[in-house]
C-alpha positions, 0 to 999 in steps of 0.5 A, a space after each residue: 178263277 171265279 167259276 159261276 153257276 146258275 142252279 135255276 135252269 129253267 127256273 122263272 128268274 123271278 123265283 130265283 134271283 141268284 147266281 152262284 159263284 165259287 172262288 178260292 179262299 187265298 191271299 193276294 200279295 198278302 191281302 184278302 181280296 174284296 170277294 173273299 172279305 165279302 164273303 167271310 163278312 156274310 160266313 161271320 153274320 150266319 154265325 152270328 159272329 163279329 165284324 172280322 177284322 183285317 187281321 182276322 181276316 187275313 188270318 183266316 185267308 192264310 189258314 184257308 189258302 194252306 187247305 185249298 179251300 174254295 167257296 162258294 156264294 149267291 149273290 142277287 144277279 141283276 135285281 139290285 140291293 135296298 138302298 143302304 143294305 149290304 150291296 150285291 156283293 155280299 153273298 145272301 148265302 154261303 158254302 165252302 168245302 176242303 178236301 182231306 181223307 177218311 180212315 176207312 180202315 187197314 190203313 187206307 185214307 180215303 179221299 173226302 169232300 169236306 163241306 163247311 161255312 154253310 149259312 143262308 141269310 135270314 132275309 132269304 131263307 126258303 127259297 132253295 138256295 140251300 139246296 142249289 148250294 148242296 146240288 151243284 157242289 155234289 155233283 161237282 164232287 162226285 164228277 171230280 171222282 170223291 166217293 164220299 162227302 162229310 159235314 159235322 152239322 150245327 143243326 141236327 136236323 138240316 142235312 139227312 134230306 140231302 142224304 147224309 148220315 151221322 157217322 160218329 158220335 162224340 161224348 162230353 165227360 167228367 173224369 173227377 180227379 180230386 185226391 188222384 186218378 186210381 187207375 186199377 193197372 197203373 203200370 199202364 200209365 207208367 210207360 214213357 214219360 209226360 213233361 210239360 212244354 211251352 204251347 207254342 212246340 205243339 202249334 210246331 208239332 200238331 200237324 206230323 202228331 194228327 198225321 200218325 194218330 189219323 193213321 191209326 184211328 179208324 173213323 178219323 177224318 183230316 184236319 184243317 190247318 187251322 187247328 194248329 193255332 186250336 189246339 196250341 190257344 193261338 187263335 181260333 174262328 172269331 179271335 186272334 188272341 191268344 188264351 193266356 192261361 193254356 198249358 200243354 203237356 207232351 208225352 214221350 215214348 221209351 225212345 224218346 219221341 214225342 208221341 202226343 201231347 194234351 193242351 188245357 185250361 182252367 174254367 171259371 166254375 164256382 162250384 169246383 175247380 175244374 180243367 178243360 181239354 182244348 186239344 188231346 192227341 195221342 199215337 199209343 195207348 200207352 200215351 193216352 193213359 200217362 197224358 190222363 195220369 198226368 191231368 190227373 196229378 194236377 193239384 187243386 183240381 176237382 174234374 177234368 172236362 172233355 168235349 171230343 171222348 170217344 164213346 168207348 174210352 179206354 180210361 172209364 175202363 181203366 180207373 179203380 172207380 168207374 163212376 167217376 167218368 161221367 158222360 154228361 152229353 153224347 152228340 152226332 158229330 161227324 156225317 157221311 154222304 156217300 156219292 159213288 156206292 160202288 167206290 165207296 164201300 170198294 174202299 172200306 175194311 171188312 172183318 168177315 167174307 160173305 155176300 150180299 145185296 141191296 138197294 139204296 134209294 138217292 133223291 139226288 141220284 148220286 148213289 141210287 141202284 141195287 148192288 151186290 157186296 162180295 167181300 173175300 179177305 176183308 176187301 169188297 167188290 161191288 156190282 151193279 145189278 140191273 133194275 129190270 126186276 130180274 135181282 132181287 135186294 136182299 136189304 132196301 134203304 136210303 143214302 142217309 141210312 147207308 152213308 151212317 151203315 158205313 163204319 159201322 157206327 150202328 147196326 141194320 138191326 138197329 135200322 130196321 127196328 127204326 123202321 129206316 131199313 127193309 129187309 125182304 130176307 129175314 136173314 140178311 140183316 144179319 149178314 150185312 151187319 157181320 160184313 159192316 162190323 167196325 173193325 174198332 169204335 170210330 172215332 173222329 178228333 174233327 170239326 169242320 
């Protein structure tokens, strides 16, 4: 069911001629219906991507019908389009979200809003029609009781003034692989074995794969159904033609049970021979490293590229030859807006006890108020303190910065040095830092 919103208020509808309007994303009798190729039309344009066509069409509707995606448009209400311009019906501006889950350590899967597809015609630009977007669909989330809202962003610069923060980082690498990977314990690579396989079983498996690594990677964020045709070079955003030329590798442990699998290709480089990572999941180290030991063997090959490495990657520490892992660029990727302070940071896994409070600052009110943090056996309780002037805050900051706080991924000394955080107790930088140090290197495998 089509639900409408109308952001303006008691806005001049002059000053804000548009409706907003959320459906979900999904076939009918197996067809897209016209609202949504409308909108997946006007998705494609902001993306400066190609005329979809009915079988794209359709094939992303299945794929987003499958995650329960609902998007959201706005439309010009009652103001009629150009002559022979994109009628009424295109939206002049897009949104959608998903909903998945969060590994926010000692295996819980928090639930998170997932935000995605957001694109504002150039035509209509800087007429708050982001930002009415992002406020209606926030408070929406936090009403629906989601503690936490993610993004990965095509501009860095866009979304911290809506209270996200960058979270996770991601690290493209070169692993030169010419003559070998030496690995200084290859012992470590040794265990099970690594086969390849015919791409099409890891469209078959990827989903019970992700299930266990999600698990298991703190960070880690939900994966769309999409990402099986991904990493299995089925069909991707903008293209159902299948990559010819994909291999994937499947690694099994000492029972005999697949436990991750690589998928490549070789790249058009003239310079070298050289592979790309298209999809690399794995439930153990023990996989990790075969699956390396693996690229690693392939003849004639000079480097191996990866897009998605953590940060701290166990390979650079396990190769004779440390210099051979290159980083050639490091970038945000996954971003956090936290909705409700008190269920989010209740939810989350701390390695140490102690006490604290702070104050964080919402523009959009969502997670404004001073809160004491008790944490007791690695889990928190979280107060809400009155604003009378009778508690003072030991840390003050925003939702931007507490959202990036959150698993961990950099410091409140790094902060307050950025001049990000204030802190009215000299000494209580360090006790939060102790209380919010990551139990491992987030790591998100996700891009939405």
């Amino acid at each position: 069911m089509t639900q409408s919103h109308d952001p303006a208020g008691s806005r001049n509808p002059r000053s804000f001629p548009y409706e907003l309007r959320t459906f979900p994303s999904r076939l009918v009798d197996g067809k897209v219906p016209a609202e949504v190729v409308a909108w997946m039309q006007a998705v494609s344009l902001g993306f400066h991507g190609d005329t979809l066509t009915e079988e794209l069409l359709a094939f992303y509707g299945a794929a987003e019908e499958a995650d329960g995606r609902m998007v959201t448009g706005a439309y010009l209400s009652g103001t009629g389009a150009p002559a022979r311009a994109w009628g009424e019906n295109y939206p002049v501006a897009t949104y959608a979200y998903h909903r998945k889950s969060l590994n926010v350590g000692a295996g819980t899967l928090l639930p998170v809003h997932q935000i995605t597809a957001v694109t504002v015609r150039p035509s209509h630009r800087r007429r708050g029609l982001l930002r009415a977007m992002m406020d209606s669909d926030l408070s929406q989330a936090k009403a629906a009781g989601l503690s936490i809202a993610a993004l990965t962003a095509s501009e860095a610069t866009i979304y911290g003034r809506f209270g996200f923060g960058v979270a996770t980082h991601s690290n493209t690498v070169e692993v030169t692989v010419k003559g070998g990977l030496e690995l200084i314990l290859p012992a470590a690579a040794a265990q099970g074995m690594v086969e390849i396989a015919d791409v099409l079983v890891v469209r078959e498996i990827h989903h019970e794969i992700f299930a266990q690594v999600h698990a298991l990677s703190y960070g880690s964020i939900g994966r769309q159904d999409m990402y099986r045709q991904l990493a299995s070079g089925q069909g991707k955003y903008g293209s159902i033609d299948p990559i010819k030329n994909i291999r994937a590798a499947l690694h099994y442990n000492a029972a005999g049970v697949v436990d991750g699998y690589v998928t490549y290709k070789p790249t058009d480089e003239k310079h070298r021979s050289s592979v790309e990572i298209i999809d690399f999941l794995a439930v153990s180290d023990a996989a990790y490293l075969a699956l390396w030991n693996y690229l690693g063997s392939l003849d004639l090959i000079d480097v191996i590229l990866w897009d998605m490495a953590p940060v701290v990657d166990p390979l650079e520490w396990a190769m004779a030859a440390k210099r051979l892992y290159k980083r050639t660029a490091t970038e945000d990727h996954l971003w956090l807006r936290i909705l409700d302070t008190p269920g989010a940071l209740a939810a989350r896994q701390y390695t140490a006890d102690g006490t604290i409070t702070i104050h964080v600052g919402d523009p959009l009110g969502h997670a404004s108020g001073i809160f004491r943090i008790e944490v007791v056996h690695g889990k928190a309780t979280v107060t809400r303190c009155a604003e009378d002037g009778s508690v003072e805050p030991e840390l003050n900051m925003g939702v931007s910065e507490l959202s990036s706080l959150y698993l961990g991924t950099v410091s409140a000394r790094t902060l307050q040095a950025a001049g990000r955080v204030r802190a009215t107790d000299p000494a209580a930088v360090a006790v939060f830092d102790t209380l919010f140090a990551a139990p491992a290197p987030p790591h998100c495998l996700t891009n939405f």
